[in-house]
N, C-alpha and C positions, 0 to 999 in steps of 0.2 A: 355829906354822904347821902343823905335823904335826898337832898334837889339831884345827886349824880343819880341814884337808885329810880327814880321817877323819871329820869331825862330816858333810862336804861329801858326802863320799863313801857313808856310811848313809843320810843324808838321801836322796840317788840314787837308792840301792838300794831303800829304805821305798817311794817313788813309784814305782819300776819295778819290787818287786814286787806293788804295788796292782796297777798297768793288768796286769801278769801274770795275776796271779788272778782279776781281771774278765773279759779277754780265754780263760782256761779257764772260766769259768764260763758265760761265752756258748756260744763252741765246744761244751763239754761238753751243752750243753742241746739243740745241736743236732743234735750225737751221737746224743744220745736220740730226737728226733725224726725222723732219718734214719733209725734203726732200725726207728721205728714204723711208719713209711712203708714199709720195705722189706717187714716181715712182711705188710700187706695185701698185699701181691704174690702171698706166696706159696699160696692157696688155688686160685687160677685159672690164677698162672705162678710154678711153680719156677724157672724158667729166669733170669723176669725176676728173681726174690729173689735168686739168687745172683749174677746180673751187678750187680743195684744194691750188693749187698755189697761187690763186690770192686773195684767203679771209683769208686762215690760214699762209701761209708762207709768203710774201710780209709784212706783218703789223707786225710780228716779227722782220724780218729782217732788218726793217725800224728802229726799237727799237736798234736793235744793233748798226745800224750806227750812231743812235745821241748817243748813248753810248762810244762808241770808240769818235765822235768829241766832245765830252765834257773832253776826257782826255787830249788833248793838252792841254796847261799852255796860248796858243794864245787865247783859245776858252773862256779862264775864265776873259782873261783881256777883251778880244772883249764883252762879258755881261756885263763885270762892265761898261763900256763906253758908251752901248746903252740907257744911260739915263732911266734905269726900271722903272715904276710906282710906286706908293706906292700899289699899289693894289697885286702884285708880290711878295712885299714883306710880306703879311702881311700870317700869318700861315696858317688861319681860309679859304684863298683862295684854298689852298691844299688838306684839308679834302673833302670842295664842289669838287674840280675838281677830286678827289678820288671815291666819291661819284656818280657822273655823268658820270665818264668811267663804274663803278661797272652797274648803269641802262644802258647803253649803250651797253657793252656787253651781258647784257639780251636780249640783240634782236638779236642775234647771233644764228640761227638753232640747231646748234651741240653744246651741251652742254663740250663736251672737248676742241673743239677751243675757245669756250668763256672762258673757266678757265686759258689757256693759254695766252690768250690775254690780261684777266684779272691782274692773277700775273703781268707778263714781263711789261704789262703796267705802274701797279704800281710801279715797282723797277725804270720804266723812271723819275715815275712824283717823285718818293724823292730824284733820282741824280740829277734834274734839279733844284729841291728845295733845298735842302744844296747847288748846284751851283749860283741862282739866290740870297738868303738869308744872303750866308755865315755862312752858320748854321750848322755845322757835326751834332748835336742830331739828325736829320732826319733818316741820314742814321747810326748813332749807335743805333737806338730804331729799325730798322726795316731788318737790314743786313740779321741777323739771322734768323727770322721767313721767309723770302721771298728765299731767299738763300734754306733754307730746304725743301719750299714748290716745287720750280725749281727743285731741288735734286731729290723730288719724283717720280714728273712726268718724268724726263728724264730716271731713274731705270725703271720705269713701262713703258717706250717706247722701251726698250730695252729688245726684238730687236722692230723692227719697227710694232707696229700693225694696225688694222684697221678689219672692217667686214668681214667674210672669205667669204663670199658669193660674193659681188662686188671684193675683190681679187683674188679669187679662180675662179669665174664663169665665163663663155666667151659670153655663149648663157642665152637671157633671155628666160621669155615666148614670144615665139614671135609666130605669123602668117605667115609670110612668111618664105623658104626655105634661110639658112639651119636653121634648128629647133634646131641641134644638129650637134656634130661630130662623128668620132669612137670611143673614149674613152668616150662621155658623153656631159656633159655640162659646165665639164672645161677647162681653161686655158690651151694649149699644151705646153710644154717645161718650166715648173715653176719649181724653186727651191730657196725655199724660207723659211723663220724661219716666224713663226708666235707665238704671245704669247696666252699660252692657257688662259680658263675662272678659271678654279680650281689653277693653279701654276704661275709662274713668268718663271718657265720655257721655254725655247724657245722650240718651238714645229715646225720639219721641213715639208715643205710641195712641196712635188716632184710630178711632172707630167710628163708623155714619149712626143715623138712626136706625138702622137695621142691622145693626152688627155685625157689616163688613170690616177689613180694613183696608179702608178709603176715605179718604175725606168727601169725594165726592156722596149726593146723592143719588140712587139708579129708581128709578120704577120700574115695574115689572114689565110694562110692556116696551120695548123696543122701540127706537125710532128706525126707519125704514132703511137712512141712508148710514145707520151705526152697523159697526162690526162689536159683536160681545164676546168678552174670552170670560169664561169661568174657571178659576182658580182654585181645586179643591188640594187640600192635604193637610198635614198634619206643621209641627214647630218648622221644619225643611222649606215647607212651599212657604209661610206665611211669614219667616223673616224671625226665629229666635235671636231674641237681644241684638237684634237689629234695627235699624234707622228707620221710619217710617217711608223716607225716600229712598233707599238703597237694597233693598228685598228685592225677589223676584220678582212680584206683581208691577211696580211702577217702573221697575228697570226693565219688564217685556214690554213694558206697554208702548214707553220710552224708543226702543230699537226698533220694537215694529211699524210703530208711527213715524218714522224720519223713513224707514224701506217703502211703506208703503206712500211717503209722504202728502200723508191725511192726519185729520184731526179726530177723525171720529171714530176712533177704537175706545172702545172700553175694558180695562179686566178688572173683574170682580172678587176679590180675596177673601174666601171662607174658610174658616179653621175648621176640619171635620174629623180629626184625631185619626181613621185611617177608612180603609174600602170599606166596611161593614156602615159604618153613620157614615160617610159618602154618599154610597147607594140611598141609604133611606132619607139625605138631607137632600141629593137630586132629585128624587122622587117627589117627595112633601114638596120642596123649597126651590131648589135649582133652575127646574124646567120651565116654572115660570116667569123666569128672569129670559126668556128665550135665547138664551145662548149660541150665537154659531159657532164655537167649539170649546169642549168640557177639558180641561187637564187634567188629570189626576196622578199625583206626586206620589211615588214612592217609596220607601226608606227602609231601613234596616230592622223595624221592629214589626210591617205591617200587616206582614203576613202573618206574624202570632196573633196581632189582635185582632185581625179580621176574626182569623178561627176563635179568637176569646169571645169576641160579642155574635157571631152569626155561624159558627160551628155547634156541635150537637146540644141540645136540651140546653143553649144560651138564649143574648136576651133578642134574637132576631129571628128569623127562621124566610123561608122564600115559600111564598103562596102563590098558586096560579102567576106564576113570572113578576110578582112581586116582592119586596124585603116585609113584612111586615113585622111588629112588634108580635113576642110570643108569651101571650096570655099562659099559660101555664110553664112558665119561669118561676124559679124560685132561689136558685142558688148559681153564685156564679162560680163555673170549672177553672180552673186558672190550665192553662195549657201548660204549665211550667210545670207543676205539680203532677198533671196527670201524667205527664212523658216523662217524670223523675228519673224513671230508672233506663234511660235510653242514655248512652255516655258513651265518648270517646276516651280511651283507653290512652292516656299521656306516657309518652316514652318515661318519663324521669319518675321516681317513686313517690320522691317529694317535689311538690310544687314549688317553681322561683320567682310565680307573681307576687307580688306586692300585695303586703295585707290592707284590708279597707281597715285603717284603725277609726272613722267617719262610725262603720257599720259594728267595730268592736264593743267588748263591753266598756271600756275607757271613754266611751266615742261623747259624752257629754260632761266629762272632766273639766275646767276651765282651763287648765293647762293647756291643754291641746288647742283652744281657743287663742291663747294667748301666741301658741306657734303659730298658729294660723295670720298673723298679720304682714307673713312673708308674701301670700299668695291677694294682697288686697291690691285693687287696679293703683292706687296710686301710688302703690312699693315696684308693681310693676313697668309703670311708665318711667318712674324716678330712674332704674337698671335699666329700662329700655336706650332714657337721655344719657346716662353714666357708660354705654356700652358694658354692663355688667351682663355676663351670660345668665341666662333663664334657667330654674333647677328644674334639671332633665326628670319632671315625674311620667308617670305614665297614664294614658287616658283611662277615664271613668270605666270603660268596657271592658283594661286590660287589670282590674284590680280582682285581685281577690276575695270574696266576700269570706270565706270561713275556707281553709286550708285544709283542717279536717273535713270536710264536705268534699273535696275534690281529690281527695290521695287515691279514691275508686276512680276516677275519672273526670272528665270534666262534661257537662252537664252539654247534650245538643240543641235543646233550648232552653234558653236562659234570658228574654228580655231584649237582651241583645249582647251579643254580635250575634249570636242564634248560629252558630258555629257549621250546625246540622245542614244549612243549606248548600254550603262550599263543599260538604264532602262525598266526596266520589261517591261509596258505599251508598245508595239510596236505604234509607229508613221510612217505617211506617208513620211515622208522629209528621216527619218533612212532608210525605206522599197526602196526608189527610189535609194538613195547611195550604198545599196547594190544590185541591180540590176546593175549599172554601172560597179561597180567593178567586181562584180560575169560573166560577159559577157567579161571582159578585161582578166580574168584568164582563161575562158573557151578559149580565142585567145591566150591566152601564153601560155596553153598546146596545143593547135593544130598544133602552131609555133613550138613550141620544136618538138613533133611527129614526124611534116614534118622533122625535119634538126635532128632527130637520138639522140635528146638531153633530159636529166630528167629535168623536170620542179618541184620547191621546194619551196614552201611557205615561208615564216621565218615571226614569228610572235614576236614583238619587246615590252615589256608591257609597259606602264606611269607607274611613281612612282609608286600613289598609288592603281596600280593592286597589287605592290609587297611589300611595307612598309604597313602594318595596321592603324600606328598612319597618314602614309599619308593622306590614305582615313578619317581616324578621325578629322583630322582639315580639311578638304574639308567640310568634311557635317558639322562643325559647322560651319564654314563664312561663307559658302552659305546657312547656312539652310535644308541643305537636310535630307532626313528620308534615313536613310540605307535600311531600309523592302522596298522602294520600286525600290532598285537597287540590280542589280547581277551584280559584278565583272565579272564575269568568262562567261558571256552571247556573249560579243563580240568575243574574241576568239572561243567558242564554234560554232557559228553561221559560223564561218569561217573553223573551223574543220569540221562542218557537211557537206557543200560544198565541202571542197576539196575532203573526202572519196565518196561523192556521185559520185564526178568527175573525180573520182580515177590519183585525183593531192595528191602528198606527202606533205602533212604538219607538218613543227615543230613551235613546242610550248614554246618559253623559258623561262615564267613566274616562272613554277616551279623550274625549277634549279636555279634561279634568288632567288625565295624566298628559298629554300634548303641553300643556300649560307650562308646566315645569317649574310651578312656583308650589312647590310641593308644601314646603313650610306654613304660607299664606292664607292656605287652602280653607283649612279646619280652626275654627278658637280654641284656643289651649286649651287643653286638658280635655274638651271634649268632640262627642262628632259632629255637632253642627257646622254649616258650612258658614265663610266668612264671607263681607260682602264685595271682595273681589273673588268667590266662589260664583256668588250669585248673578254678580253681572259676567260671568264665562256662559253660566246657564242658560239666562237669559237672551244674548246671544247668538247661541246655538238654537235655543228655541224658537227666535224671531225667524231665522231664514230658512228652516225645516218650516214653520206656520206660512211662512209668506209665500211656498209654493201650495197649502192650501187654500189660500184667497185668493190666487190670482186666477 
């Protein structure tokens, strides 16, 4: 009985320390990739490097090390000796103390560090429980599920991700000098894989020593026989969670260079977040890159934040035909807030958008983390290869933040869709926005003029300017009457300006909807464009440019 009891009991052991060393070897890898993920932090935010250090990786790695010292055979005798409670022993304490990490991680900010802590946590407390108990069922009832759920997230960290914004950006909005650099408001010298929002893909993301994104180097002055395009705008122009070679910048450069079949075009891709830092990074930085012709991209939110930074007592102001910073700044207006009570009146009493439970008070629950591994790119690709259909959610723009907020109305600026410019009724908050902006482009064609350069519009559409069924579920969760909106108003309004002001504008809504790959267009869930969006754009943009150059 004794030699059977010992044979039982190695046996135990052999299998519990298998799922051990599987269970650190998963951990461990993720270790690794929490590390990876924290250093991209730190070029742009030290701040953030060190907080991810100390709240995400430290309590992992902690996990591993009582992981590893519970595999010595000393560490198993040393528990049986410490005289355990009966209270350690009993199951029912496991589930509670299960339980109580599950709430406990709930109060974790970032709902990805909570699921992480979550998991890895609970793979501690069932080895310490089969270790404490003598019990294998723990760890054969739970190997599997905990094991694949590590599995996933470690796939979907590779390569390492994180917000491209705090990785990518160097310069915030700031007030004091510098605002920006030569290439923009990125990171200089980055080369780095980021995982896109649409694939699992790694997506690479290179930046020069000036803080382009280029690999190439430019000096500021010009060679004689080069053609220079400058690239300004916001996530739109410079290729959100996209490929280094598949954005607008190398895909214009690409189409214009085989049209004009030369080698010596250049375009230069600066991140400037919108018109407002445009103007003042053309100014400072652009001009003398001598550019023969300026682009400037724009999207859906540009005109609120033009008016955010260079509309009244912000942080810009225009001097003698200048942007200049405004010395007597102090607080920033949110345009949101001050046009609060400007609202469109929603047919329906209650609203049928979809709540942001992301923005609720539940929104950093682990639970919700744990639903969340439906929307991970490599649950996605897996239903993409399975031809399993996609869960029809709806875009970031058409969610609801708070539903009691909107049973008065729904707000005509808001971030974005910014609702207010589509609709017929002209309002005063729309009328002031585009006075800001319309005054920043009449300084970008003066700028250009002065430095020998074309100045170019680029007008970039939201979904549903270009899907039909888009706009058709906007106006039923919000309620809206179609009769008392025009798509095509904003654009318009922007066209008639620029002719008035004999600036060049293109339009690329139409070749957008000509396209017919309506689906393609946008990456799920949100509005950025895909990069078969971007080379439609690009496209379009080469042989509108190449009747500039010739």
């Amino acid at each position: 009985m004794n030699l059977s009891g010992q044979k039982n009991r190695s046996v135990k052991r052999l299998i519990e320390n298998i799922v051990l060393w599987f269970f650190i070897f998963l951990i461990g890898a993720l270790v690794i990739l929490m590390y990876m993920k924290a250093r991209l932090f730190l070029p742009a935010s030290p701040s953030i490097y060190k907080e991810y250090i100390f709240t995400a990786l430290i309590p992992v790695l902690m996990v591993e090390y009582v992981l590893i010292f519970l595999t010595f055979p000393k560490t198993h005798d040393l528990i049986q000796k410490c005289g355990i409670s009966t209270l350690f022993r009993r199951h029912y304490f496991y589930f509670i103390l299960i339980i109580l990490f599950i709430i406990g991680t709930s109060f974790i900010p970032n709902p990805d560090v909570a699921l992480i802590h979550l998991i890895s946590g609970i793979a501690l407390i069932v080895c310490v429980w089969s270790n404490l108990t003598e019990n294998i069922k723990p760890i054969l009832m739970s190997w599997f599920p905990i094991s694949l759920l590590l599995l996933l997230i470690i796939i979907n960290m590779i390569p390492p991700q994180g917000n491209w914004g705090r990785i990518t950006h160097l310069y915030s909005f700031r007030t004091k000098k510098p605002i920006m650099g030569d290439g923009g408001r990125l990171v200089p010298d980055l080369n780095i894989y980021l995982r896109g929002l649409d694939k699992a893909i790694p997506r690479r993301f290179v930046t020069n020593s000036k803080g382009f994104r280029n690999r190439a180097e430019f000096s500021r002055q010009k060679s004689k026989d080069h053609i220079r395009i400058l690239n300004l705008g916001d996530s739109f122009s410079i290729g959100y969670h996209l490929d280094q070679s598949t954005f607008l910048g190398p895909l214009l450069k690409n189409k214009l260079s085989s049209l004009l079949k030369s080698d010596n075009l250049e375009v230069l891709n600066a991140e400037i977040s919108d018109p407002a830092y445009g103007l003042y990074y053309l100014q400072k930085f652009g001009v003398h890159y001598e550019p023969d012709i300026v682009l400037l991209g724009l999207c859906g939110n540009d005109f609120v934040q033009a008016y955010s930074f260079a509309g009244p007592d912000q942080r810009f102001h225009i001097v003698d035909g200048e942007l200049k910073l405004n010395q007597e700044y102090h607080n920033f207006v949110n345009p949101i807030i001050k046009f609060k009570e400007y609202k469109y009146k929603a047919n329906n009493h209650r609203l049928q958008g979809t709540e942001n439970q992301h923005q609720s008070k539940t929104s950093f629950i682990t639970l919700y983390s744990l639903k969340g591994f439906q929307y991970l790119s490599i649950i996605r690709d897996l239903k993409e290869t399975l031809n399993i259909p996609a869960i029809n959610n709806p875009r970031h723009y058409e969610i609801i933040n708070s539903e009691e907020n909107f049973n008065d109305g729904i707000p005509l600026i808001d971030g974005f869709p910014n609702i207010g410019f589509y609709l017929k009724n002209t309002t005063k908050p729309i009328e002031e926005m585009y006075k800001t902006s319309f005054e920043l482009f009449q300084l970008f064609k003066k700028t250009c003029d002065e430095s020998n350069a074309e100045f170019v519009l680029v007008y970039f559409p939201t979904p549903f300017e270009v899907i039909p069924s888009e706009w058709e579920s906007l106006c039923k969760n919000w309620g809206l009457n179609p009769a008392d909106f025009d798509l095509k108003k904003h654009s318009n309004r922007i066209s008639y300006f620029a002719e008035s002001n004999d600036i060049i504008f293109i339009d690329t809504t139409e070749k957008l909807i000509a396209s017919h790959t309506n689906e393609a267009l946008f990456i799920p869930l949100n509005a950025h464009f895909t990069e078969q969006t971007h080379q439609i754009i690009a496209n379009q943009l080469a042989e509108e440019l190449l009747l500039l150059l010739q």
